[in-house]
N, C-alpha and C positions, 0 to 999 in steps of 0.2 A: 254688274254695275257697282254693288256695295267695296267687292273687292278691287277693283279697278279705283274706285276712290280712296279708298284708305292707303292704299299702294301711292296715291296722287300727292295725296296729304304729306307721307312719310317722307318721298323725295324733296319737298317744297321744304318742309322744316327740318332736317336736320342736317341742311346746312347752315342753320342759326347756332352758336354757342349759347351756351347754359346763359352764359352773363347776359346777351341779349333777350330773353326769355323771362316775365316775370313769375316766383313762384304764385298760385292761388291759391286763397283760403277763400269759402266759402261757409262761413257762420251761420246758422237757420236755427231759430228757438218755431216751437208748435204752439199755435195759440197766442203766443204773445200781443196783446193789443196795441194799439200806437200810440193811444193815450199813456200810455204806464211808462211811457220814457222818451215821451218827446219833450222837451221843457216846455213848449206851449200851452201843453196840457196835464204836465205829468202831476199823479197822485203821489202820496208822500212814501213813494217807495226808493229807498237809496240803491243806486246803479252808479256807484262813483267808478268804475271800469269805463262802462258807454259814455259818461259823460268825458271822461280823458278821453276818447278815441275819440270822441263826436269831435272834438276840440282841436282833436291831429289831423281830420281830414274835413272830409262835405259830406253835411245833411242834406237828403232830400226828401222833405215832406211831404210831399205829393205823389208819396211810392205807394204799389196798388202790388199785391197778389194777382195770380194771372185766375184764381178761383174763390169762393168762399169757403173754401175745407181743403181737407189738408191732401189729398192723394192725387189729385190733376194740379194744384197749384206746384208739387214738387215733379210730378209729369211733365209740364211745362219747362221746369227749368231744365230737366233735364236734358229736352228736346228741342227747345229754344219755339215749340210750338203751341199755341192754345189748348187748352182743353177741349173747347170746342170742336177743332180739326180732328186732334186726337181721338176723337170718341170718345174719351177716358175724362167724366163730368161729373162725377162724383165720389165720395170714400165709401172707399174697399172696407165693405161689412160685412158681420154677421150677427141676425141673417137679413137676406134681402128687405130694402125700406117699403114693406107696403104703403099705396097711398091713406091718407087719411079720411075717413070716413065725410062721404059729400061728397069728395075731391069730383071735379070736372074729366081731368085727364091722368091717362096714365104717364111716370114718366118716361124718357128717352133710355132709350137702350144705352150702357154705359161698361166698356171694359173689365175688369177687373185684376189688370196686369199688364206692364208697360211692354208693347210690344216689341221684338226684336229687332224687327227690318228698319224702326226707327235708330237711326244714329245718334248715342248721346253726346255732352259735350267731352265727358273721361272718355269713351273711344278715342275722339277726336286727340284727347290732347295726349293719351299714351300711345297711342300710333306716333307721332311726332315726337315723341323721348320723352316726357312726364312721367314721372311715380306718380302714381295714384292710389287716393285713400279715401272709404268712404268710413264715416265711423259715426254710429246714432240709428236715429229712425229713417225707415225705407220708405214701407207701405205701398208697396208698387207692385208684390208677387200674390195677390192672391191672400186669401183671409187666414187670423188667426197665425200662425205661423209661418205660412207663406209656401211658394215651390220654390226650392231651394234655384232650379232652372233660370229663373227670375231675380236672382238677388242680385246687387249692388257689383257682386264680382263676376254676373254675365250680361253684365252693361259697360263693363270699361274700367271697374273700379279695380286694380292691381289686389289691395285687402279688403275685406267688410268684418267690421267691428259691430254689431249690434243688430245691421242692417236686415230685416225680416218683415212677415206678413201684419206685426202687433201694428193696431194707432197708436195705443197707447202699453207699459213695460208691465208685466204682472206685478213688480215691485220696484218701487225706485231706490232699495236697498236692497245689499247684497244677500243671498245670490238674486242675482237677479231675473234667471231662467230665460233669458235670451239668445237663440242659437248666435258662437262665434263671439261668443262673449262669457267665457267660462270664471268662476269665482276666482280670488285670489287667495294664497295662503297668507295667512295673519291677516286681510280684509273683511272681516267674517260680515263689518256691518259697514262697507263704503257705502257713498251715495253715489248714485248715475250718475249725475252731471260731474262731481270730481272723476270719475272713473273714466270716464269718456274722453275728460280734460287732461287726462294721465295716458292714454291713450294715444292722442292728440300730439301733444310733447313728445312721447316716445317716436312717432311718426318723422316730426321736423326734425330731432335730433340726431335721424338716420341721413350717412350722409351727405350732409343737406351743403356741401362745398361742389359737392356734384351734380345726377339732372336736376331741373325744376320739377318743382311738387305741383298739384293740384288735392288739396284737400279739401272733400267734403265732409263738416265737424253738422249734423241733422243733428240737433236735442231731442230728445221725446220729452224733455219738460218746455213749457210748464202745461201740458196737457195731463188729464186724468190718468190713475189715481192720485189727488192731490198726497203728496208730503215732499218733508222738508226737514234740514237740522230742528232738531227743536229749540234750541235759544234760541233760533232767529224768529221762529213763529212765536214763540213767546216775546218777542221783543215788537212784534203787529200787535198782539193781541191788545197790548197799551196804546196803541194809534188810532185817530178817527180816521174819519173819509176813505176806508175799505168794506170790500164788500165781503173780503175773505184773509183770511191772516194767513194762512197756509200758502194762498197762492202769490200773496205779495213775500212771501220767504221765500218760496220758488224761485220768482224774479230775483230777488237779492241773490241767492245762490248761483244761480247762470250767471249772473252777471261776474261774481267773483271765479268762476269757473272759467270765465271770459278773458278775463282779466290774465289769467294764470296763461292761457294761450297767448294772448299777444304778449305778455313779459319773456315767454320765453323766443318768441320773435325775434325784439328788441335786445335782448340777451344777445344771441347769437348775431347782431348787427345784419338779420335778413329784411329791415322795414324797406330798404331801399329799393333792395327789388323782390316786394313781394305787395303785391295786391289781393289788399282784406276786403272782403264784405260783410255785413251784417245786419239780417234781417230777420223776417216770419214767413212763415208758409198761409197765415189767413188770419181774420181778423180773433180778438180776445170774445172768450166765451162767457154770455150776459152770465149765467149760474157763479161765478167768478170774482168777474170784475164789471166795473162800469165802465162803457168803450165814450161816455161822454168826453168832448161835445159833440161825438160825433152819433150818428141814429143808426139801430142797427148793431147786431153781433155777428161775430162766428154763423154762417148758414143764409146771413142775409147779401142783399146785394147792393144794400147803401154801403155808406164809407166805413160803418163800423164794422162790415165783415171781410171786407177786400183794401182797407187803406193799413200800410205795415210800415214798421222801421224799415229805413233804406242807408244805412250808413257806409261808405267807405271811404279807405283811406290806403295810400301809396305814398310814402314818405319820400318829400322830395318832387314827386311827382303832381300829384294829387292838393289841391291847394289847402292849407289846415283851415281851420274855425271857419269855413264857409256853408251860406246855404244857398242851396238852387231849388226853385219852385217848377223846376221840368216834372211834369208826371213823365214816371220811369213804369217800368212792369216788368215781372217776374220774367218773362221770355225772352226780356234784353240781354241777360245775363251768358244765355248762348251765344248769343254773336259778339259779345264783348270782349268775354274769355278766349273766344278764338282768336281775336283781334290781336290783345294782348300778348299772345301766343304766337304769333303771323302765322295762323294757320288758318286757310281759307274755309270759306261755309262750303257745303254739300253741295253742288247744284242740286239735286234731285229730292231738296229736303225742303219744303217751302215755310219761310221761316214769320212768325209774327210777332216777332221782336227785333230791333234794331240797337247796332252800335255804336254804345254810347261812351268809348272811346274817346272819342273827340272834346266830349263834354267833360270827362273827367281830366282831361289833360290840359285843358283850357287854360292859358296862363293869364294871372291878372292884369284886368288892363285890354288884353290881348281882344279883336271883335272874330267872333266865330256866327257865321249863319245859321241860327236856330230853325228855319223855314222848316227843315223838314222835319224835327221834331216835335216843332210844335204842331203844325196842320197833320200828322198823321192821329189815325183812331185808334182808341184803347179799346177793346171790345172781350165784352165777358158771357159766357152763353154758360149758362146752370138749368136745365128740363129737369132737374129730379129732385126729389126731397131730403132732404137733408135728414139726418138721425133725430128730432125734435119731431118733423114731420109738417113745423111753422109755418113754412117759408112758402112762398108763391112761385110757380116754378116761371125763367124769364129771364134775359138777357139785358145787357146794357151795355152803352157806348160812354167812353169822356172824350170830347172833342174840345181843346184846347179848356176854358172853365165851364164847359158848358157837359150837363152829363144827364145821359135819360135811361130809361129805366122800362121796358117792352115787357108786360103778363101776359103770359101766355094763356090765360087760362078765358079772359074776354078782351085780348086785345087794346088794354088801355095801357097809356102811359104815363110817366111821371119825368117833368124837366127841371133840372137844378140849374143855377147859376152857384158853382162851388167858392168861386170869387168872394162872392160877398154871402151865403149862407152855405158855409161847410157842413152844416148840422143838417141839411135836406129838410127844412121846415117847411117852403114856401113851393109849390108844386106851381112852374109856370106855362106848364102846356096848354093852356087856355091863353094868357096874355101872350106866349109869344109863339101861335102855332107855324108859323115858317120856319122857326128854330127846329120843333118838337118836330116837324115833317123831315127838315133836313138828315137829322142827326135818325131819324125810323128808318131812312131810305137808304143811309149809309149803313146801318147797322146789317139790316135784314138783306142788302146784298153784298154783305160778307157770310152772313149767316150762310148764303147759297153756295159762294166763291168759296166756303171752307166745308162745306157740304155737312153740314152740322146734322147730329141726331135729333129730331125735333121729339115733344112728346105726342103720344098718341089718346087718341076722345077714347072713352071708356066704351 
């Protein structure tokens, strides 16, 4: 069946020309909070890159990671599928997260490598004629270094530049000891993120008059071990309102690293047909930064661990300086990229993301039926502990502003109305329990429908 599809795929697309076919970039920083460069909220950290991109295309604020950490939220996009179906619901450690002392349950049994028989979305689009490039952080084979069996180039990805078992890079200066990613002569002390962004370039400017690309650019910054140019962190260290100088350089860094990717974009006059994204893999880590206003960091299942930059932009296409308040999620991005691609979904892949094609193409002025965007569920299923050990292990739904919050550990819940408190202050599952029943009942038969790993009583 797998082969019979790909063979399906291949005849369908490449009777499309290159020119009809847009390239993809697909930008992902680790950790990045949403506070740290939304303007709504951002702290005084300069991103004058995302801000000109934010400017050339559409924000969407209300964009969610399909997890709170970082190895099923990039599982997801991969496979255009939850964590939750996937099995695959927490980061790939070492060593295993024992429960925390008390704890009620154990958690849910959790992958530790994305598994084959799942179709990613680079098969997809190199079956169909795409170069494919994955270049950054993996985290999907397995701890520590990783099984090579697993990496980025036996999922679809034509090269893997970085791509391995690290979360985070033994050094963000060279060498940097990451397989497939060897030092450079005369770079004795590059930073990763320029290195990557060197990388990157070198990529698009292969070429790129011929097939469409699909690049996957994963940072491993601004996740641990923090560093950074040092004039830049010396240029925080005179700033108030951070919680860390190093890691607001991080962000200035990626950003101009950012920067240096889409110039040469625009350089080469491929904005037009090429569709950028750029975002996070989960929410920013409290030791860090502060994810205010939102409640909640990295590990949790409020808005500050799962709510992420959603930027993109398609020159020409894609309308500039707008925002849309659609909650979008990480698993959309599989069925989009196919879209854009006109290569069709798997049958045999069941998908819990949707394409959101339409919405990006949406002309102004123009009326498009949002029904089914808005009335479908966003749903997040987390049964295990996170590396802190903090977190309560539990699920949660957003249905249209409305978002709730399932512990597993005695079956209570927590209802927001995000509308009017995004910070999750106001718990209203007591005032409005028809709400808090609806959105339980929806929740926990998907939970069943995607046959989730539940945790187990001690």
């Amino acid at each position: 069946m797998r082969i019979f599809t790909l063979l399906l795929l291949l005849t369908v697309t490449l009777t499309a020309t290159a020119a009809e076919r847009p390239n993809i970039v697909l930008v992902m920083l680790d950790d990045l909070a949403w506070s740290d460069v939304v303007p709504a909220a951002k702290k005084p950290i300069d991103t004058p890159n995302l801000d000109r991109f934010r400017a050339q295309g559409t924000d969407f604020p209300n964009a969610y990671a399909a997890a709170p950490v970082c190895s099923p939220s990039r599982a997801a996009i991969a496979t255009g599928q939850s964590p939750g179906r996937l099995r695959l619901t927490n980061h790939i450690t070492v060593p295993d997260i024992t429960p925390p002392a008390g704890a009620k349950l154990l958690p849910g049994e959790t992958l530790d490598r994305l598994p084959h028989e799942k179709l990613t979305v680079a098969e997809l689009l190199h079956k169909a004629g795409y170069r494919t490039s994955f270049i950054g952080k993996w985290h999907l084979c397995g701890d520590r270094r990783g099984d090579p069996d697993f990496f980025p180039d036996k999922h679809g990805f034509e090269t893997n530049l970085g791509g391995c078992g690290y979360g985070g890079p033994p050094s963000y200066f060279a060498p940097f000891r990451l397989p497939n990613l060897p030092p450079r002569e005369g770079k004795e002390k590059e930073y990763l993120p320029d290195r990557l962004a060197d990388e990157a370039i070198a990529f698009i400017e292969q070429d790129h008059q011929g097939k469409p690309f699909a690049l996957f650019l994963w940072n491993y910054t601004v996740h641990w071990p923090l560093a950074a140019h040092q004039e830049v962190i010396a240029k925080y260290e005179k700033r108030k309102g951070l919680r860390n100088a190093t890691y607001a350089a991080m962000v200035e860094c990626a950003d101009t690293a950012f920067g240096r990717v889409i110039a040469k974009i625009d350089e080469l006059q491929l904005g037009e047909n090429t569709l950028i994204v750029f975002t996070s893999d989960n929410g920013g880590f409290a030791g860090v930064t502060n994810n205010a206003p939102l409640r909640g960091a990295k590990g949790d299942l409020y808005e500050g661990g799962i709510r992420v930059p959603f930027l993109v932009r398609w020159t020409g296409k894609i309308a500039p300086g707008k925002t849309n308040e659609l909650p979008v999620v990480g698993t959309d991005l599989y069925p989009t990229f196919l879209a854009a691609a006109g290569v069709p979904t798997p049958a045999n892949q069941k998908l819990d993301g949707v394409n959101l094609m339409p919405v990006f193409l949406q002309k102004p002025g123009a009326k498009l039926d949002l029904t089914p965007f808005e009335e479908r569920a966003i749903c997040w299923h987390y049964p295990n502990y996170a590396w802190h050990r903090g977190n309560r292990l539990g699920g949660a739904i957003r249905l249209g502003n409305w978002k709730l919050i399932e512990r597993f550990d005695n079956g209570s819940v927590e209802l927001f109305d995000l509308s009017a408190d995004r910070g999750e202050k106001k718990n209203l599952a007591q005032e409005k329990p028809e709400v808090a029943k609806r959105l339980l009942e929806r929740l926990q038969a998907w939970q069943r429908e995607a046959n989730v790993a539940m945790p187990r009583e001690r």
